[in-house]
N, C-alpha and C positions, 0 to 999 in steps of 0.2 A: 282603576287603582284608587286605593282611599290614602289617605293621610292617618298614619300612624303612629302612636307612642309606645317604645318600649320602652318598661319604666322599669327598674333595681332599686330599690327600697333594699337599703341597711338597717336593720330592726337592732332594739335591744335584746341581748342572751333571752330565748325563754318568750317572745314575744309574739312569733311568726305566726302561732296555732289561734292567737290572741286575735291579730290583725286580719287572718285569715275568716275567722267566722264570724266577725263583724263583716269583713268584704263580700263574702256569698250572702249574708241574711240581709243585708240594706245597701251597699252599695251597688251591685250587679244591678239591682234592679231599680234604681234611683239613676244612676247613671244612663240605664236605656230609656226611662220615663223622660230623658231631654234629649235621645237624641244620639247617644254616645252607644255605639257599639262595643262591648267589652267582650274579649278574644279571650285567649288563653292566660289563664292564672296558674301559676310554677312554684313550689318551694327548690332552692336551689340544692343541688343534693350535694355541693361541694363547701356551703356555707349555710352551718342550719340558723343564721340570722338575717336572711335574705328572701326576698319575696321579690319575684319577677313577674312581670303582666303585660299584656298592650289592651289595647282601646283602640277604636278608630271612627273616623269620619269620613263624610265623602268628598268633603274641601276646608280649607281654611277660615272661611267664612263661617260655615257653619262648627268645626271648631272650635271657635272664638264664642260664636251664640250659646251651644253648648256646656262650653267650662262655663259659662259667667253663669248661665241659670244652676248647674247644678251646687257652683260652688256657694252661690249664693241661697241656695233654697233649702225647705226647711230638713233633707236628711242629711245634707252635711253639717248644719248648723246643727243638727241634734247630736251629733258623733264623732264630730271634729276633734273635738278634745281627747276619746278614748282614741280615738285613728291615729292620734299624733304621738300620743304618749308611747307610742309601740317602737314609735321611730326614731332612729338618729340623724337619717338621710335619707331623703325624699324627690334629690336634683339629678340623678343619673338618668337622665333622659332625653331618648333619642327620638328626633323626630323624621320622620320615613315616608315614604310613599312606596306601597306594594299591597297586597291582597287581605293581611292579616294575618293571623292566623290562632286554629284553636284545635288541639290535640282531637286524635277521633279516641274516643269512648272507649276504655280497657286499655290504650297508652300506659305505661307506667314508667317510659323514659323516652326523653327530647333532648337530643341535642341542637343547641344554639349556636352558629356561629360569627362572630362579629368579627370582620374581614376591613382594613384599611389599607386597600390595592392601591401603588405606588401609580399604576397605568391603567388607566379605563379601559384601554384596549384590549389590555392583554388580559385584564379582572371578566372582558368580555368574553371573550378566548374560551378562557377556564371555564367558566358559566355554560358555556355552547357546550361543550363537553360535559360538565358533571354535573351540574343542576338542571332538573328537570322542574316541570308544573309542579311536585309533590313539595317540592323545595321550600315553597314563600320567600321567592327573593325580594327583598325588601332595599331601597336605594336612599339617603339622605335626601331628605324634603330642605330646598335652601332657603326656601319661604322664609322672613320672619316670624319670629315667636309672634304671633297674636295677640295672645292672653300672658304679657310678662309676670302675672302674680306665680305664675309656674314656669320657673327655669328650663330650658331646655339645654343639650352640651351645645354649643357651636366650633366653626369652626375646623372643622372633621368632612372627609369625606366616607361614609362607610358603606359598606353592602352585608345584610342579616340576612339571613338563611336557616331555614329549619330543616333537619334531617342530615342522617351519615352524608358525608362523599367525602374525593379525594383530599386530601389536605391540598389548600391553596398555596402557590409560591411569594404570599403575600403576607402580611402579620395577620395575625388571627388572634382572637378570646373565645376558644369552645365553652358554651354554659351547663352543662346536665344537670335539664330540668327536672321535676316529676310532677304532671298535671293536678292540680288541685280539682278531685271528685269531691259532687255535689249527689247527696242523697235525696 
């Protein structure tokens, strides 16, 4: 299991298509040049000023190594300024321990869903039953934030999941995603 971020970016109106073809053309690949797995990239189909993603590692340690080279080096320093300007909110981030996850090829809808089970037992329960390997169950990493220049939520226990099943008897935020294709 790796250490993951799933990350909700609130964009300004009009900005998403903006932030998005800067993210596939330098950062996908600026990002795995130190190290950072990047998983699936989503425009939210329920907010079209939204942009959802994860990333991942395979510890905290490295992590931490990670953010600081990339955030530090020369493709974020060249595009920081256009990456930001897209954005109003860049802190909705959750940090997770599970497998990842990135749509398969011809996807054109994912639902997300982010589950804050009152009983681990019983969130286990439900789990035995309706989520399977296809799922990406994804658990709240309690680790400290590492790298504090990037906020993470705390404080939260949650469980993320990709793919239909039964509604949990638990709170939930379903997301319908649509995977961002790369030509």
């Amino acid at each position: 299991m790796s250490i993951v971020e799933l990350r909700q970016y609130t964009l300004h109106p009009g900005a998403r298509e903006t932030l998005i073809e800067l993210f596939e053309r330098d950062f996908v690949t600026g990002q795995q040049s130190v190290g950072i797995t990047v998983g699936g990239r989503f425009r939210d189909l329920d907010d079209p000023n939204r942009f959802v993603w994860l990333r991942a590692f395979p510890d905290m340690t490295r992590r931490r190594r990670s953010l600081e080279a990339f955030y530090t080096g020369p493709v974020w320093r060249e595009h920081r300024e256009a990456a930001n300007a897209t954005m109003i909110d860049s802190d909705d981030v959750l940090l997770l321990r599970g497998p990842g996850f990135t749509a398969e090829r011809g996807t054109r809808e994912v639902v997300a869903t982010v589950c804050h089970p009152s009983d681990a037992a019983a969130f286990d329960a439900y789990a035995a039953r309706h989520l399977g390997p296809g799922h990406a169950l994804h658990r709240t990493e309690h680790a400290e934030n590492n790298y504090p220049l990037l906020p993470v939520r705390t404080g939260e226990d949650v469980r993320v999941w990709f793919g239909p099943a039964q509604p949990p008897p638990f709170p939930t935020r379903r997301l319908r995603l649509e995977p961002v294709t790369t030509h």
